[in-house]
N, C-alpha and C positions, 0 to 999 in steps of 0.2 A: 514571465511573459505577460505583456499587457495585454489585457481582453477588450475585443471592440465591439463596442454598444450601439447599436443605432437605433432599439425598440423606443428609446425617448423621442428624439428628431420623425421617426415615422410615423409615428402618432399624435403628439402635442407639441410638435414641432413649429407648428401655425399657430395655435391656441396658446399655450404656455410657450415662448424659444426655451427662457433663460430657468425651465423648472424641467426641459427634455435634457440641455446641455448639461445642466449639476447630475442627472441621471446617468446619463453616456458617458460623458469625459471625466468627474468627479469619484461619483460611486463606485462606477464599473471600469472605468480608464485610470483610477488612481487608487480608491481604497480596496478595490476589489484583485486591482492588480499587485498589491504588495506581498508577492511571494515569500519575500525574505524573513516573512515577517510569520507568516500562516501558508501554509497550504490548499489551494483551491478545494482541495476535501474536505478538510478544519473550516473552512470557511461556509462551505455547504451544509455543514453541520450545526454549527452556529445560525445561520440566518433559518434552515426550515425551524429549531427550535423555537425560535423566538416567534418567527411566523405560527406554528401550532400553538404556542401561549396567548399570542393574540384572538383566536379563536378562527384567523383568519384562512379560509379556503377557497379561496378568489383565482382568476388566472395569474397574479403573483405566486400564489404559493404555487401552483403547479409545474411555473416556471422553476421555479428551486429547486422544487423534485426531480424535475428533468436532468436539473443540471448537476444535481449531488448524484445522480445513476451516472451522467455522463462522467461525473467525477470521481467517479471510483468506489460509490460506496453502493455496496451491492444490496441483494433483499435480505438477506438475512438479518444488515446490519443495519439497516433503515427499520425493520422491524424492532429491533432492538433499540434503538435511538428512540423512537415514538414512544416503545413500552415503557422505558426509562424515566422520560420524560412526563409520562401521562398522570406519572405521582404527586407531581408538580405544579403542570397546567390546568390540568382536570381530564378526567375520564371520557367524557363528551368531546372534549376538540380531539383526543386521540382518534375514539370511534372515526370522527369526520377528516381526520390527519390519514386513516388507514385506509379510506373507500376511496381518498384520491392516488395515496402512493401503492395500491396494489393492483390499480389499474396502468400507473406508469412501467411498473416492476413486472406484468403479467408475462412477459415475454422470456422473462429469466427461469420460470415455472416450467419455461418449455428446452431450457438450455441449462445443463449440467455446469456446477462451479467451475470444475476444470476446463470445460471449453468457452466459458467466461472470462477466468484469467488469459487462457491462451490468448483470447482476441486482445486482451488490454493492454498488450506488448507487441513489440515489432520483432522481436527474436522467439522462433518456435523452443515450445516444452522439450522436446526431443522424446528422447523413448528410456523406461523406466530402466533406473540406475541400479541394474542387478548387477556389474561387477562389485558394487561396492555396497550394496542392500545390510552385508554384516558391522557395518559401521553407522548405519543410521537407524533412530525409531520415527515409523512410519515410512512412506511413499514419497519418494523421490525421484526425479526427472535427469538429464542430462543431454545435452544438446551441445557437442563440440563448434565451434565457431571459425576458432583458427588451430589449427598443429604446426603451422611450419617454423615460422618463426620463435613464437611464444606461445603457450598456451595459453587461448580463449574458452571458457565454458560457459552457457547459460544453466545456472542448474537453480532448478523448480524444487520448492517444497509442499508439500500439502498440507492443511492444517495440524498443527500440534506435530509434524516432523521435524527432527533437527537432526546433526551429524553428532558423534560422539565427542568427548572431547579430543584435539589432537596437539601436534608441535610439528611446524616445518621446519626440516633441520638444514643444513649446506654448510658447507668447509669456509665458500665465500660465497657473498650476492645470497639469490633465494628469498623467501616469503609469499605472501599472496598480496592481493588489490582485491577486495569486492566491492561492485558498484550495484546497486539497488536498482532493477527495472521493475519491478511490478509488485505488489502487493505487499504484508506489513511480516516483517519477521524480527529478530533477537538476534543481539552478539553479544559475547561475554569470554572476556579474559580470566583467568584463575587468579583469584583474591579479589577481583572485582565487582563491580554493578553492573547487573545485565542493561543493555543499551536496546532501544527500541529504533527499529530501522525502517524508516519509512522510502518511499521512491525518489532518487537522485545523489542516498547516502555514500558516502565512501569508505569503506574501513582498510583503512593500515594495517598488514598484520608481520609481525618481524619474524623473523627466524628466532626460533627457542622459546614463544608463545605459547604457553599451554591454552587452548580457546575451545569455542563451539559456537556453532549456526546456524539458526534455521525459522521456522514459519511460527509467527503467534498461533493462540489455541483455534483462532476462528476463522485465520485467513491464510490465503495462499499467498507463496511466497515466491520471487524470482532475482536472484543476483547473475551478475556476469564474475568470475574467479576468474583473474588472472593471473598465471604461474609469473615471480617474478624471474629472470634466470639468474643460475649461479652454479657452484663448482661443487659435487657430490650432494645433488639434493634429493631427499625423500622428507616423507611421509611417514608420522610416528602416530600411530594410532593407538587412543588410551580405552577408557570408559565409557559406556553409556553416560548420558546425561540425566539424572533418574530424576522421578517426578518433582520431587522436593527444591530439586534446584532449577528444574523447568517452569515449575509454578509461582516461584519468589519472583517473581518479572513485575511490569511496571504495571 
């Protein structure tokens, strides 16, 4: 999605045209819109870094801040970005990297993680997934979408939850579709590399799949599961996913 700039043109738009326009249409209308390439949160990531290296804590940088909250990266992990970082740039730009983004972030102090993710998505959490609780570690959500046709689910994970491993079986047809709305989770096939799943991902998953799914250690996590249809389908539930193979991730 292209992002459109006009802070250049509103303000040195008289003064400078041709140094607002490289602003607006260049930076932010071309390098900043290349999705395909990074994601608006990667990208938010990237630029406050480099802006705390510079030492710089100007209304630029606070615009970054703003926009890496708006972008999905929440306090915990903007804390963590700075702290990371501050090995780096130096101790002092962090100090002065922290007294601006913990004023941007004060609002999250007053608002629980889970009702942060909820708002970050347009399909509600739904209500906690106790038929199915013996098959996951951790808290998990569930919020049906569609039943009549095909089954639609949104289902929520909480940090460091995932499902056990399973296999969806069927005579014919059958499988899943998951499509990533909200926050960063893990998939992983049997004999495989665990896969990190960020917002818009899609996974394929076959009939006879030995797999598992669910939320990175620090963040919440939200897919839409879609039942594929087919001729005698279930649900083959295996083992937990136990720490060893939860923690070899990316």
């Amino acid at each position: 999605m292209a992002i459109k700039q006009t802070a250049g043109r509103d303000i040195l738009g008289n003064f400078a045209p041709k140094f607002a326009e490289l602003n607006d249409d260049i930076l932010f209308g071309q390098v900043w819109s290349r999705d395909d390439k990074l994601s608006l949160r990667d990208r938010s990531i990237i630029t406050v870094t480099a802006l705390m290296a510079q030492g710089l804590t100007d209304s630029s940088f606070q615009y970054h801040l703003i926009s890496a909250k708006n972008n999905g990266i929440t306090k915990t992990e903007i804390a963590e970005i700075l702290t990371h970082a501050a090995f780096y740039a130096g101790w002092s730009k962090a100090w002065a990297a922290f007294n601006m983004a913990k004023e941007i972030w004060k609002e999250y102090e007053e608002i629980d993680e889970k009702t942060i993710h909820a708002n970050s998505m347009i399909f509600p959490i739904g209500q906690p997934n106790d038929a199915f609780a013996k098959y996951f570690i951790g808290q998990s959500y569930l919020a049906p979408l569609s039943t009549e046709q095909i089954g639609v689910y949104n289902v929520t994970f909480e940090p460091g939850c995932r499902n056990n491993w399973h296999i969806h079986n069927a005579k014919s047809g059958g499988g899943q579709i998951l499509i990533c709305v909200s926050g960063q989770g893990y998939y992983q096939e049997w004999g495989k590399e665990i896969q990190k799943l960020n917002v818009g991902d899609v996974i394929n998953i076959p009939v006879g799949v030995k797999h598992w799914h669910g939320a990175t250690s620090n963040n919440w996590f939200s897919h839409i599961a879609i039942e594929v249809p087919g001729e005698d389908i279930s649900n083959e539930w295996l083992e937990p996913v136990d720490d060893a193979t939860y923690q070899n991730k990316l």
